[in-house]
N, C-alpha and C positions, 0 to 999 in steps of 0.2 A: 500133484502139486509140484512146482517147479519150484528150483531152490531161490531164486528169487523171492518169489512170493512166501514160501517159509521163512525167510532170512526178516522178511517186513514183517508178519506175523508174530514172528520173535522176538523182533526191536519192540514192537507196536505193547505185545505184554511185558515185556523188562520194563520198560520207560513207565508204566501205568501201572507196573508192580512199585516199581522206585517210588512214583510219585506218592501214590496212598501211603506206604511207609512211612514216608519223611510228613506226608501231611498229619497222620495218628499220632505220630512223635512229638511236631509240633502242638498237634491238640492238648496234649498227653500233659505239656511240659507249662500250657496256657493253663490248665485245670489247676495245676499246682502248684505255680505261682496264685491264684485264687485261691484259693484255700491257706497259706498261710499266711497268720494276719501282720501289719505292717509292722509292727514294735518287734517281731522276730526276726527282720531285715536288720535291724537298728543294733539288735545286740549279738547280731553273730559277725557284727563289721561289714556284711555287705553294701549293694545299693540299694537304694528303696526300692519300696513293692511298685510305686510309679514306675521307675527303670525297668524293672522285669516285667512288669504287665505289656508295657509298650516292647519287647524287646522279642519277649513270644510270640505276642500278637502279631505281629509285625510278620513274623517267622510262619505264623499260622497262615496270616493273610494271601504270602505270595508261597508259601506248599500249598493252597488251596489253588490260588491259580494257575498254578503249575503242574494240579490234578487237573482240572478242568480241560488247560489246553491239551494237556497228554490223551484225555481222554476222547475230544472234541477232535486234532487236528492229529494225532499219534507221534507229536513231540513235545519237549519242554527244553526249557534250559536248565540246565545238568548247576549250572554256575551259582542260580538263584536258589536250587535245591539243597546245594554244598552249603550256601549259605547259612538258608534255614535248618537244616543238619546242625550245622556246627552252633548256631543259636539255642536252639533248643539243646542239645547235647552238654553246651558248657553249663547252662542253667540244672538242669538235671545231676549233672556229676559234682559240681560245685557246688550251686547254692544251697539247692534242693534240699541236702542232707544236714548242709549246715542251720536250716531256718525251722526243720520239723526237731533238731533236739532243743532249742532257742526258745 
Protein backbone atom coordinates (compact mmCIF):
# COMPACT_ATOMS: atom_id res chain seq x y z
CA UNK A 1 0.00 0.00 0.00
CA UNK A 2 1.41 3.30 -0.87
CA UNK A 3 1.18 6.11 1.59
CA UNK A 4 -1.00 7.91 -0.46
CA UNK A 5 -3.65 5.58 -0.46
CA UNK A 6 -3.09 4.99 3.38
CA UNK A 7 -3.21 8.73 3.99
CA UNK A 8 -7.04 8.55 1.99
CA UNK A 9 -7.91 5.41 3.91
CA UNK A 10 -7.11 7.36 7.09
CA UNK A 11 -8.94 10.48 6.17
CA UNK A 12 -11.72 8.35 4.69
CA UNK A 13 -12.15 6.48 8.63
CA UNK A 14 -11.50 9.85 10.77
CA UNK A 15 -14.12 11.73 8.81
CA UNK A 16 -16.81 8.62 9.16
CA UNK A 17 -15.59 8.15 12.78
CA UNK A 18 -16.26 11.97 13.44
CA UNK A 19 -19.32 11.98 11.52
CA UNK A 20 -21.34 8.92 13.55
CA UNK A 21 -19.95 10.60 16.72
CA UNK A 22 -21.38 13.84 16.39
CA UNK A 23 -24.51 12.14 14.76
CA UNK A 24 -25.12 9.58 18.19
CA UNK A 25 -24.64 12.96 20.19
CA UNK A 26 -26.88 14.73 18.21
CA UNK A 27 -29.42 11.75 18.64
CA UNK A 28 -28.45 11.47 21.99
CA UNK A 29 -29.32 14.99 22.98
CA UNK A 30 -32.90 14.82 20.46
CA UNK A 31 -34.03 11.90 22.91
CA UNK A 32 -33.66 14.07 25.79
CA UNK A 33 -35.03 16.95 24.90
CA UNK A 34 -38.07 14.40 24.29
CA UNK A 35 -38.34 12.99 27.22
CA UNK A 36 -38.60 16.11 29.44
CA UNK A 37 -41.79 17.38 29.68
CA UNK A 38 -42.56 21.15 28.73
CA UNK A 39 -43.48 22.70 32.17
CA UNK A 40 -39.76 21.70 33.22
CA UNK A 41 -38.35 24.10 30.51
CA UNK A 42 -40.65 26.76 32.14
CA UNK A 43 -39.33 26.41 35.59
CA UNK A 44 -35.80 25.93 35.32
CA UNK A 45 -35.86 29.46 33.09
CA UNK A 46 -34.89 27.91 30.02
CA UNK A 47 -36.37 28.05 26.37
CA UNK A 48 -39.25 25.99 25.61
CA UNK A 49 -39.34 22.34 24.73
CA UNK A 50 -40.41 23.87 21.12
CA UNK A 51 -36.74 25.66 20.93
CA UNK A 52 -34.85 22.68 21.86
CA UNK A 53 -36.79 20.14 19.86
CA UNK A 54 -36.19 22.33 16.75
CA UNK A 55 -32.52 23.10 17.85
CA UNK A 56 -31.57 19.26 18.14
CA UNK A 57 -33.46 18.27 15.50
CA UNK A 58 -31.95 20.40 13.38
CA UNK A 59 -28.44 19.25 14.81
CA UNK A 60 -29.65 15.74 14.28
CA UNK A 61 -30.79 16.41 10.76
CA UNK A 62 -27.55 17.78 9.18
CA UNK A 63 -24.97 15.27 11.55
CA UNK A 64 -27.14 12.76 9.81
CA UNK A 65 -26.28 14.30 6.46
CA UNK A 66 -23.04 14.82 7.19
CA UNK A 67 -22.99 10.85 8.04
CA UNK A 68 -24.41 10.04 4.96
CA UNK A 69 -22.05 12.15 2.77
CA UNK A 70 -18.98 10.99 4.82
CA UNK A 71 -19.97 7.76 4.23
CA UNK A 72 -21.19 7.99 0.56
CA UNK A 73 -18.56 10.57 -1.08
CA UNK A 74 -15.65 10.09 2.06
CA UNK A 75 -16.02 13.78 3.05
CA UNK A 76 -18.21 16.18 5.12
CA UNK A 77 -18.11 19.48 6.28
CA UNK A 78 -16.09 19.80 9.32
CA UNK A 79 -18.20 23.45 9.79
CA UNK A 80 -21.79 21.89 9.79
CA UNK A 81 -20.56 19.14 12.11
CA UNK A 82 -18.94 21.90 14.66
CA UNK A 83 -22.09 23.15 14.52
CA UNK A 84 -24.13 20.31 15.47
CA UNK A 85 -21.45 19.47 18.12
CA UNK A 86 -21.81 22.50 19.78
CA UNK A 87 -25.83 22.28 19.50
CA UNK A 88 -26.20 19.31 20.87
CA UNK A 89 -23.41 19.84 23.48
CA UNK A 90 -24.80 23.30 24.95
CA UNK A 91 -28.21 21.48 25.24
CA UNK A 92 -26.73 18.51 27.13
CA UNK A 93 -24.41 20.46 29.51
CA UNK A 94 -26.84 23.34 30.11
CA UNK A 95 -30.32 22.46 29.70
CA UNK A 96 -30.38 18.98 30.16
CA UNK A 97 -29.33 18.88 33.80
CA UNK A 98 -31.24 21.90 34.60
CA UNK A 99 -34.79 20.39 33.26
CA UNK A 100 -34.35 16.51 34.74
CA UNK A 101 -34.23 18.12 38.57
CA UNK A 102 -37.33 20.68 37.37
Amino acid sequence: MTAIAFYGFATYGINLLLSAVVFGLALFALAEALRAPASAYDWSFKRTKSFWLAVTGAAALFSGMMLMQAFFFGGSSIFLQLIAATAAGVFLADVRPAVRRG
